[in-house]
N, C-alpha and C positions, 0 to 999 in steps of 0.2 A: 650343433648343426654345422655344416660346412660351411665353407667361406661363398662357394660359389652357389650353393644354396641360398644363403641370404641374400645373395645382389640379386638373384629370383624372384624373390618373395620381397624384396623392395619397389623391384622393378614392378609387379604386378598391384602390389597397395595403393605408391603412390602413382601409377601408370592410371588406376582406375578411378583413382582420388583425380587426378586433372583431368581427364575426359569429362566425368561427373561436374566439375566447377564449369569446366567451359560451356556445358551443355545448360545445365540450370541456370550459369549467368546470362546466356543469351536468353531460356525463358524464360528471366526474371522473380526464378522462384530462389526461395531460402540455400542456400550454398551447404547448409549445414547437414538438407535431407539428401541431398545429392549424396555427399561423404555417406549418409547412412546406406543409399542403395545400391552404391558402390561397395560397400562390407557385404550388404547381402548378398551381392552378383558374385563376389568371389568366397564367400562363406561356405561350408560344407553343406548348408538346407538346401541349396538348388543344385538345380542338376544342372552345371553347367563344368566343362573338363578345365578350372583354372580355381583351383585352393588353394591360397595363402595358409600359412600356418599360425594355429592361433596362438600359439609358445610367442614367436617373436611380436605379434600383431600385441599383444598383451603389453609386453616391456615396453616398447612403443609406445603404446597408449596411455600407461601409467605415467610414463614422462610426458604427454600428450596436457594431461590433468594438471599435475606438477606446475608446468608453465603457462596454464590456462588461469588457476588458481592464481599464481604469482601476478601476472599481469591484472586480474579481475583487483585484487591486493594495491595495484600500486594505481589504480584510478581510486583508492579512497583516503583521506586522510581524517585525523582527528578533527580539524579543522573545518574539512566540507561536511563531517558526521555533525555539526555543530551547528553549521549554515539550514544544513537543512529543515532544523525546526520540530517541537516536542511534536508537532501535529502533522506533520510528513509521517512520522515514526509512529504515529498513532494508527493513519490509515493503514500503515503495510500490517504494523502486529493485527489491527482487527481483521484484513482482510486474508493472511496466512494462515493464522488460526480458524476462522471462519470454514475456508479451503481446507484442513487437517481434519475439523471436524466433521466436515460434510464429505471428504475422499473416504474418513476413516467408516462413517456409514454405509455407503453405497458399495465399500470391498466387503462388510461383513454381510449384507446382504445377499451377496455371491457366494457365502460362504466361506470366505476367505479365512484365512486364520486372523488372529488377532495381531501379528508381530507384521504380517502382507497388509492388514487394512491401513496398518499406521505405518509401512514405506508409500503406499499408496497416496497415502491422502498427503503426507511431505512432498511425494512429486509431483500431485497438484496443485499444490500451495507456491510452487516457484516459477513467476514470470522467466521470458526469454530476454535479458539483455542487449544478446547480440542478434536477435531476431528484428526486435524492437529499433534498435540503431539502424540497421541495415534498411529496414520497412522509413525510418523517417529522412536517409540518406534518398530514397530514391522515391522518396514522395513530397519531400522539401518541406517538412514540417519544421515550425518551428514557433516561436513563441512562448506561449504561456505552458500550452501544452504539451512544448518540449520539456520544460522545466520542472513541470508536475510530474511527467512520469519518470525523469530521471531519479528523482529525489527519491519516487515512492521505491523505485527498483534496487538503488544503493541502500533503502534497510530489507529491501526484501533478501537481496542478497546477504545482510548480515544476519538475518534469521535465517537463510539457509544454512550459514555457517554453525548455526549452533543446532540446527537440526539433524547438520552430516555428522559434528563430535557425539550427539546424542544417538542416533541409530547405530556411528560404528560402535559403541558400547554396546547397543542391544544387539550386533552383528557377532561380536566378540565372543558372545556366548556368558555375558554379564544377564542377559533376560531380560524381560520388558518387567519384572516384579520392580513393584514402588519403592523399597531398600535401594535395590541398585537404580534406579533412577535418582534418587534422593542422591547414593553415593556420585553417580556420573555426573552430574551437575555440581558436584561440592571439586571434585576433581577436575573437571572441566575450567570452574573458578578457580583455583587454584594455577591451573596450569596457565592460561590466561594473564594472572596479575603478574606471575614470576618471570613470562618470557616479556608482556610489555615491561614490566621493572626494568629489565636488565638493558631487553633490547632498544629500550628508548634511549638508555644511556650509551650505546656503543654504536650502532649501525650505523643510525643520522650521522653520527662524526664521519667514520669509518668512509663511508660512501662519499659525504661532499670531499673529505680529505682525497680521496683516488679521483675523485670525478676532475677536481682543481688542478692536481699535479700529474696526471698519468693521461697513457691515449685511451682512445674511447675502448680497444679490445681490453683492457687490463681492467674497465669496469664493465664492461658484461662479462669478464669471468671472475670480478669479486660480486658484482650478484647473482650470477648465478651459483657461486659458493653458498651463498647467504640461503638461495631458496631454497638448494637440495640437503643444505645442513640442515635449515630447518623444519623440511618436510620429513626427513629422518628422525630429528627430535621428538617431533609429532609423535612417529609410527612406535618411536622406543617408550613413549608416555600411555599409550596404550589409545591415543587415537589417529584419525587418518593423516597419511602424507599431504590431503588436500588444505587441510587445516593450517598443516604447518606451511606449504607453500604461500598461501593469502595473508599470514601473519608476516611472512618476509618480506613481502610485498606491501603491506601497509607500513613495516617499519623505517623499507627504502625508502616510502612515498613521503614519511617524516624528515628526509634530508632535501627535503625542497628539489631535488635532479629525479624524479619520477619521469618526466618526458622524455629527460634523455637515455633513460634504463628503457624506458616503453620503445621507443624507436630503435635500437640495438639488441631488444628482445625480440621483438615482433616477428620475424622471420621465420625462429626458429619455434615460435610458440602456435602460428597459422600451422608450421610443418606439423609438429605435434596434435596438435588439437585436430587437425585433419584425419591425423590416423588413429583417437582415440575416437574418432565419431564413425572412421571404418567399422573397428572394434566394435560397436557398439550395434554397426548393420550385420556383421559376422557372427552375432549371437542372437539375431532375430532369427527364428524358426516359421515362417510363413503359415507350417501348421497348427501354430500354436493361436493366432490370430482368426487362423477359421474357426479354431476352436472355442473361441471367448467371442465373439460378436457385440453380445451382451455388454460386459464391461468397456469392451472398448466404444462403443455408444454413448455409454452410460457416463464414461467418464469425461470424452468430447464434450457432450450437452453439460456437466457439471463444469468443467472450467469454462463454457461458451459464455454459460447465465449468470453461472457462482461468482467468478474473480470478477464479472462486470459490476451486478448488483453490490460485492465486498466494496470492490476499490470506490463504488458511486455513492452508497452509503456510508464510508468511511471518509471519503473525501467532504463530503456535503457539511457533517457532523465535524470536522473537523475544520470550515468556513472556506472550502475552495467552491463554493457556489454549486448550483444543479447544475448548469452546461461545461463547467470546466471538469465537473466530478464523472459527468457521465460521459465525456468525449476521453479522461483517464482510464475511466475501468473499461471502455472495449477495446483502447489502446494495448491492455494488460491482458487481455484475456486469449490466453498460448501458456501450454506447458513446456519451461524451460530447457537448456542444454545443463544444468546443474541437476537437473531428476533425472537425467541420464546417472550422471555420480553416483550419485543417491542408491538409487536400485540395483549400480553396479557393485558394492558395498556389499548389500543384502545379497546380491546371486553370489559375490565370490565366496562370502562364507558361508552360504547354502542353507540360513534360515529364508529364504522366502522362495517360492515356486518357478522353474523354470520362465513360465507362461508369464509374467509378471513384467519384466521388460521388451517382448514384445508388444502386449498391450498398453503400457504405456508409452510404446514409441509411433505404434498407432495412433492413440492419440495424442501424442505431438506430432502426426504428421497432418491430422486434421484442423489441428487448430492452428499450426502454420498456414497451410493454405487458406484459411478464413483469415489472417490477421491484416494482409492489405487490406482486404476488401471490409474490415471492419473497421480498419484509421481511416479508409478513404469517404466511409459513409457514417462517421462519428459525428459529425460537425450537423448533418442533417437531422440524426436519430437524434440527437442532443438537442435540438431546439424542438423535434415535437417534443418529447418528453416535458419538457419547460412549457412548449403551450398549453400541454394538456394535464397539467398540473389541476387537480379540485382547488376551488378556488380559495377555502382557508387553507391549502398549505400553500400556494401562490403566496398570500400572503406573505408566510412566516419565510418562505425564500425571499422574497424582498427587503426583509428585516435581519435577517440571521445572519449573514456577512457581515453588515455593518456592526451588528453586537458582537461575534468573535471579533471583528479588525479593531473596535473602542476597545476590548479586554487586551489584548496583545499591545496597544497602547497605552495600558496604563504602567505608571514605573514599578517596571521589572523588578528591581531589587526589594522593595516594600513588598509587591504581590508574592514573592516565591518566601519572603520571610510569615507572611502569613497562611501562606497557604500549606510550608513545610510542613507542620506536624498534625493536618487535617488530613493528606496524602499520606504522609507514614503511617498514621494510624490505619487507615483505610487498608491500604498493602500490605500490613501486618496482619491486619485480618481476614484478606483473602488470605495472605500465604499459609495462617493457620488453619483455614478452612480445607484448600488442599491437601495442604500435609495431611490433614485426619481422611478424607476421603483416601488419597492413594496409598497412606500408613497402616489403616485397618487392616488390609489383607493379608498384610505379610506378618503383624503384631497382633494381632488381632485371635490367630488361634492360641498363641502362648500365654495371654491374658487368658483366656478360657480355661484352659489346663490350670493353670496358677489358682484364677478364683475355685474352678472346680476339686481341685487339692485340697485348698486352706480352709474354705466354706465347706468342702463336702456335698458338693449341689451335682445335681445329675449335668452331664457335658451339653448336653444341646439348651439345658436352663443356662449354663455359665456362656456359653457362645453367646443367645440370644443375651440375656444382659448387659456380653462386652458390646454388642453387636449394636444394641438401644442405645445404649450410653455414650458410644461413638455418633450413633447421628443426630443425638440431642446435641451432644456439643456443636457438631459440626452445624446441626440448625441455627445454635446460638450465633456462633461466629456469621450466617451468612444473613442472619438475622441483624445483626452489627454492618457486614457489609453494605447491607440495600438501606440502613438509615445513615451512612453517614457517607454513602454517595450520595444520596436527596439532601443533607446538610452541606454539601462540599457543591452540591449543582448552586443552592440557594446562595451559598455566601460568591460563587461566581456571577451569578443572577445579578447581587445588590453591588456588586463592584461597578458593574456596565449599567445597572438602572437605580441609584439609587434609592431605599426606602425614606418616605415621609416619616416623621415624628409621629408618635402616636397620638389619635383624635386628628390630625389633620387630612385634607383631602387629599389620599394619593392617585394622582392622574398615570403614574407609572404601573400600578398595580397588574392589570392584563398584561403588558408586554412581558414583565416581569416574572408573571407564572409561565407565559409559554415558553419564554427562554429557560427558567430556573425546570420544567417538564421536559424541556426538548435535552437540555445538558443533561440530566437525568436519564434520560434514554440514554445516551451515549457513550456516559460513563459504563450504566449497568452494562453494555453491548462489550466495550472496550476492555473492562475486568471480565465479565462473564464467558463469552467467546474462546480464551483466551482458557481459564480455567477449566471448560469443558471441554476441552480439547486434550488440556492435560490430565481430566481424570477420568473422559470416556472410557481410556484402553479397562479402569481399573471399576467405574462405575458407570455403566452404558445409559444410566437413565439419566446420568447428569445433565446433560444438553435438555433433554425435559422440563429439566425444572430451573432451570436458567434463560427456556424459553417460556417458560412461565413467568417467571418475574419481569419479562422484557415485556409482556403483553400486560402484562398488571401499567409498567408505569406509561406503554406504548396510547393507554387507552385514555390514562391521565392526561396525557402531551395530547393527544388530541383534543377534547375537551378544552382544554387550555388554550389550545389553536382555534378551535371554533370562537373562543370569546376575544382571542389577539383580533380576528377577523373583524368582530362588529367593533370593537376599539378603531381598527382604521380604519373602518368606512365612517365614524364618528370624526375620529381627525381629520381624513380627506374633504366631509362637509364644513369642518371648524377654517381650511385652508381656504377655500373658497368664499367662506363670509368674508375671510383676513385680504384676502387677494381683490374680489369684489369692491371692498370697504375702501380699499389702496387708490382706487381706479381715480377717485376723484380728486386726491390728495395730490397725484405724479407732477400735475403744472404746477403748484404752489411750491413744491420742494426741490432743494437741488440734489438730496440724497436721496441714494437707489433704494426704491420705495419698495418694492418685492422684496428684493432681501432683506431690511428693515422689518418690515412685515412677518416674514414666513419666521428669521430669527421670534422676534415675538411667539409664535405661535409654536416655537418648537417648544418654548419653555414648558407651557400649558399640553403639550405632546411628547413627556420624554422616551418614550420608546421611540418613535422615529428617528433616525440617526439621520444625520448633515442634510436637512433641508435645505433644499439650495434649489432657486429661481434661475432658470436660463432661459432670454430671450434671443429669437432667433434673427437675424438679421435677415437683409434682403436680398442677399446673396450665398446664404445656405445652401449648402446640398441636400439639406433635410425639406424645405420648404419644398410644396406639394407629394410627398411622401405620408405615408400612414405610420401609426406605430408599430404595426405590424411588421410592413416594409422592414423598417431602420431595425427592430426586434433589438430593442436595448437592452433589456434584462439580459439576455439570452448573449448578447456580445460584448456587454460592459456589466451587467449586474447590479446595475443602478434602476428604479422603477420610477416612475411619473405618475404620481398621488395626484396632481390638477393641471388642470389649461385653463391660464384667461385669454380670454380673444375679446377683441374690441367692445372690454369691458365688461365682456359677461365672464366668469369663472363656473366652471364644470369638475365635479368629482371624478378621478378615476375615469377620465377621456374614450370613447370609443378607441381599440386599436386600427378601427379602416379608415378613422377621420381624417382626412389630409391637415397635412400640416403647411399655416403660413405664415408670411415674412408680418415679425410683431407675435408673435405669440410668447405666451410666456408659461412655461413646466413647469412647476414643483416638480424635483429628482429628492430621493430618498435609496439609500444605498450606504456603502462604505467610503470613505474619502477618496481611494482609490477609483472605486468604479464611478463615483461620481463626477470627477474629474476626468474620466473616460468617454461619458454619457456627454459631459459637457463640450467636449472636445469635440464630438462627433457632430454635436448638433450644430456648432456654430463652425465647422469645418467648409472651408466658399465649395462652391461647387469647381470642379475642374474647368471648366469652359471661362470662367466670369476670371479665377485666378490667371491662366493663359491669357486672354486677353490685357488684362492690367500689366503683364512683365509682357509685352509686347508692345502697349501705349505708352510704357516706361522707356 
């Protein structure tokens, strides 16, 4: 191309790149759809007399990715992958997988081939990062449920990373057959342990040594050496540059100077990523989008409801409470700026259909615009949801925190030595179960051949046989599975509520099933999910009969919920004789008689976790408020099992009762939110605090 050609074709990319940003940041929409209809304005699909050419828009873009990658790289370390917690990591994998499974359905539906349903259902399996940042920059979020979704999005992003080395295999023209799957994953690991081996030991030096002794240009261009060496590495191993840029990126991030790489990148990775998101509007065909209606519908409404119920069920299950869980997953619910990647992987090397990324940019355009308006009205949906809870599982959300937060308290180092080889077995037995499920097809005819040779059996006798004898096995193994998840729920059960001796009375017994049925669901969801995702492409009925076993032990946990239920409305009456009884004792003692009491009575109640008595003072902000009003569960996660008021004790309080100065709650919860609840209630009111540092 000429010289004075490309100052053309720059001038009109990035000309309509900053028009687009100034325009969408004034109307406060996403920056990133802008970049995309600014590619399409200057794209060859409309009829408008200004096209870019897509030869240089590409190169661009490629390095657009490169440094998008790198930077997404140096916001993670080993360290914060650590911080974040086996149960962060639990929501994202079940909530990804979840979203693969359910994208992978709804493209074959359409008819989609097999190799589009499974780029599909990855694009909708990845939240937006910087959608997400941007939506809480300019909505002032923060808190708790900043913290949740960053976590959940840093493993979400590391399962995207192993979803882009896995499709660009299948883009490669390695195929989607279970051999080469099996192979891309054994190379993928492979590639993996050799570059952190090496790269642990040389970058971290490399980089603090320049960063110490050199000016700041000498280190953005020894990392950006590092990213493009190792986005090459990548591409010569046989998967993407993107891969290898986020490892360079995570290795800089290992020399503790990640901020100051981030800040000397940054410029140049906005310029790029700007014009790979042109790129990305230059290959939207607007006809293509009238042409699918359907999917792009189809797929909006599946990440609107999918990624919310995933992340809200995953989070719940994993002890971030019902209002933190479900103010998370509609936080999350946007199809990312990495399924952009993803499906641009798939068009370059031309196994998946034209039509494919612009439906899914469609629907990332729909789900960005729904994503304020669905942080801004999370906080609301989140407490109905929580009021209108049935009342045995109200329950078991009042109880359930507090049992994950007692398990996560007990000592670590004892719990993971016992727990070790109930888990490896367990994961040994799915991975076996897999393996025969996506193995069969591709081994499966030469076993036939073989018996029908040796044996002499007619071919469709020797197929069926290899064919039985595969899914006996694999019945076996997932027959192994679902018992010793229900052994693995149990021996987690009796950690958090211990068993009585036998012959004696256990008063634990109810809490004890419904936790030991509810971990039970969670696990099977957590393995299961997770496996039928990976062996829909090869067995479509999988997800079937994994949501068969979910509804077998779903139906148990309930059952078990319904008797957790009458277990505490037994204890909440037991609180109240204890609280009642207290009334008369309070002038004769000088020790605090409520919790004295309620102690007592937790022993005789061990599923209820930290009962604890908080009386309200006379200068409360809670006093004449309802519990409705204050809605503690729903703000701290801590529930109110009784109220004494001037001596009489009440089960389970009206929540429109007003509350007054002298009252005293039983809160039941985790330490955390009880401590939260406590705070709250004995918090002065603003008016009474002002006055007192004003008579001071």
């Amino acid at each position: 191309m000429h010289g004075s050609r490309i100052l053309v074709e720059l001038v009109i990319i990035l000309g309509a790149a900053a028009v687009t940003t100034v325009l969408f940041s004034v109307l406060r929409l996403p920056v990133a759809l802008g970049y995309i209809l600014a590619g399409l304005a200057i794209g060859p699909h409309v009829p408008i007399p200004v096209v870019a050419s897509s030869g240089l828009v590409a190169v661009l873009s490629e390095l657009g990715v490169i440094l998008l990658m790198f930077s997404i790289g140096l916001e993670f370390s080993i360290r914060s992958i650590a911080r974040a917690g086996v149960a962060t990591a639990a929501t994202a994998l079940f909530e990804v997988a979840l979203m693969v499974s359910l994208g992978y359905l709804v493209a074959r539906l359409f008819g989609w081939t097999s190799t589009e349903a499974l780029f599909a259902g990855a694009a909708v399996g990845i939240s937006s990062t910087m959608l997400v940042a941007r939506a809480f920059e300019e909505l002032g979020v923060g808190g708790e449920l900043r913290s949740v979704v960053y976590a959940v999005l840093v493993f979400e992003d590391l399962i995207a990373i192993v979803l882009l080395a896995v499709l660009t295999a299948v883009a490669s023209g390695r195929g989607l057959s279970s051999a080469e799957l099996l192979s891309t994953l054994a190379q993928l690991a492979g590639f993996l342990l050799a570059i952190l081996a090496v790269g642990l030991l040389v970058v971290p030096r490399v980089v603090r040594l320049i960063a110490e002794r050199s000016r700041s240009e000498t280190l953005l261009i020894t990392a950006l050496a590092i990213c493009f060496a190792m986005a090459s590495l990548a591409e010569q191993a046989g998967f993407s540059v993107a891969l290898g840029a986020f490892l360079a990126g995570v290795l800089v991030a290992e020399s503790g100077k990640a901020r100051q790489v981030e800040e000397l990148i940054h410029p140049f990775r906005d310029a790029f990523a700007a014009v790979f998101f042109v790129s990305v509007g230059m290959s939207i065909d607007p006809g293509q989008i009238a042409a699918h209606p359907g999917p792009v519908v189809a797929l909006s409404v599946l990440v609107l409801v999918g990624k919310s119920l995933g992340v809200t069920l995953g989070g719940f299950l994993a002890g971030q409470g019902v209002y933190r869980s479900v103010r998370a997953g509609l936080t999350l619910a946007q199809v990312g700026e990495f399924s952009f990647i993803l499906i641009a992987v798939g068009v370059k090397a031309g196994v998946v259909g034209g039509f494919l990324l612009p439906v899914v940019v469609a629907a990332s355009c729909v789900t960005a615009f729904t994503t304020p308006w669905m942080i801004r009205s999370s906080d609301r949906l989140a407490r109905w949801v929580d009021h209108h809870l049935p009342r045995p599982l109200a329950t078991l959300v009042s109880l359930y925190e507090g049992w994950i937060s007692r398990l996560g308290a007990q000592g670590k180092d004892s719990l993971v030595r016992r727990l070790r080889r109930p888990v490896f077995v367990l994961l040994a037995d799915a991975a076996a179960f897999t393996a025969i499920v996506i193995g069969i097809p591709t081994v499966g005819p030469s076993l036939a051949s073989q018996l029908s040779a040796r044996a002499q059996l007619d071919e469709r006798l020797a197929a069926s046989l290899v064919v039985g004898g595969a899914a006996a096995l694999a019945g076996l193994f997932l027959l192994a599975v679902v018992r010793r998840v229900l052994r693995l729920a149990l021996l987690l059960a009796r950690e958090v509520i211990p068993a009585r001796p036998a012959g004696d009375l256990d008063l634990g017994a109810a809490p004890r099933q419904a936790l030991r049925w509810t971990l039970s669901l969670g696990l099977a969801l957590l393995l299961g999910v997770p496996m039928a995702a990976i062996t829909q492409p090869f067995v479509p009925g999988g997800p079937a009969v994994i949501g068969a076993l979910a509804a077998f032990i779903g139906v148990a946990a309930w059952r078990a919920i319904r008797n957790l239920d009458g277990h505490v409305r037994a204890g909440s009456a037991l609180i109240v004789e204890v609280l009642a009884r207290q009334t008369g004792a309070d002038a004769q003692s000088h020790e605090p008689e409520p919790t004295r009491a309620l102690h007592e009575a937790s022993i005789m109640l061990p599923g209820i976790t930290e009962l604890t008595p908080v009386e309200l003072p006379a200068d409360s902000q809670a006093v004449g408020k309802s519990l409705a009003e204050l809605d503690l569960r729903a703000r701290t996660g801590a529930t109110v099992l009784a109220l004494r008021r001037d001596g009489v004790a009440t089960a389970q309080p009206s929540p429109h009762q007003p509350l007054r100065a002298g009252d005293v709650l039983a809160l039941t919860g985790s330490l955390e939110s009880v401590a939260r609840a406590a705070a709250e209630l004995t918090a002065r009111e603003a008016g009474t605090a002002l006055a007192d540092a004003t008579s001071g």
